[in-house]
N, C-alpha and C positions, 0 to 999 in steps of 0.2 A: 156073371148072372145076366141075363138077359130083361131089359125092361119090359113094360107090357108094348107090345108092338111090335115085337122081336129086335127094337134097336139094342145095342151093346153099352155098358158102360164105360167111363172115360179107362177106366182098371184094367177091362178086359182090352179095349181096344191098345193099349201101353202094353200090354203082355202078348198080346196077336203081334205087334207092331216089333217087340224083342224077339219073338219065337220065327219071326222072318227075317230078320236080321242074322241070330245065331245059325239058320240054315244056311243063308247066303255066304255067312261066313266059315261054315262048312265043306260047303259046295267050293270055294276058292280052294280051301286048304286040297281037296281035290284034285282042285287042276293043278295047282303049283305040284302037285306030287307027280303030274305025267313027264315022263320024262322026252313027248314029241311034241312039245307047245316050244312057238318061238319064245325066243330073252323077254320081247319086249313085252307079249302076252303075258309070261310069268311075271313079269317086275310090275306090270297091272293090279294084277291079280293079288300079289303079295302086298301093293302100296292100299286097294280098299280091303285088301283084311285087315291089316295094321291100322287104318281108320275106323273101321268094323270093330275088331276088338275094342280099342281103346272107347269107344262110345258105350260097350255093353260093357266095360269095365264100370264104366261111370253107373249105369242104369243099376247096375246090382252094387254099388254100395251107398246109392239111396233109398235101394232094396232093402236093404241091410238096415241102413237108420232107420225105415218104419217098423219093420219089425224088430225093434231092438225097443224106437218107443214102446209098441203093442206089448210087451213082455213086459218092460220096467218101466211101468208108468211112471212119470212125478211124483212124488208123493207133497201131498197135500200139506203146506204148514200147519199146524197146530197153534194157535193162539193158545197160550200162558194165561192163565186169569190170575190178577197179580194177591198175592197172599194178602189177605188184606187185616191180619192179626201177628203183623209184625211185632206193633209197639205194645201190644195190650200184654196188661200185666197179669201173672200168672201166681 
């Protein structure tokens, strides 16, 4: 969602920021698949995918633990109020 002012917030801008990254790392898987790129251009390409992934691996299982909080929140302790007709006699 966008602020008033058309700035972006920190959310969106972390999800722009993944969504160009997962291209990039798209775009590699690409080239590594030509089979007229030189060794050294492929072993590029394949060392920032392998960096590439492993970063968006990380980002989606942060992903994950907030929407895992959002779903099971905490639950709230319950204070006990203590019985307070233990000893009385019946």
């Amino acid at each position: 969602m966008a602020k008033a002012g058309g700035a972006k917030t920190t959310g969106e801008k972390g999800m722009k920021n993944f969504e160009e990254r997962l291209k990039r790392l798209e775009s590699l898987g690409e080239i590594i698949r030509k089979t007229d790129i030189p060794l050294e251009e492929a072993l590029g390409a394949f060392e920032e995918g392998i960096k590439l992934a492993r970063s968006l691996e990380t980002d989606l299982e942060k992903i994950e633990s907030h929407i895992e909080i959002l779903l099971n929140p905490p639950e709230a302790k319950v204070q006990e109020s203590p019985e307070l007709d233990l000893f009385s006699a019946e």
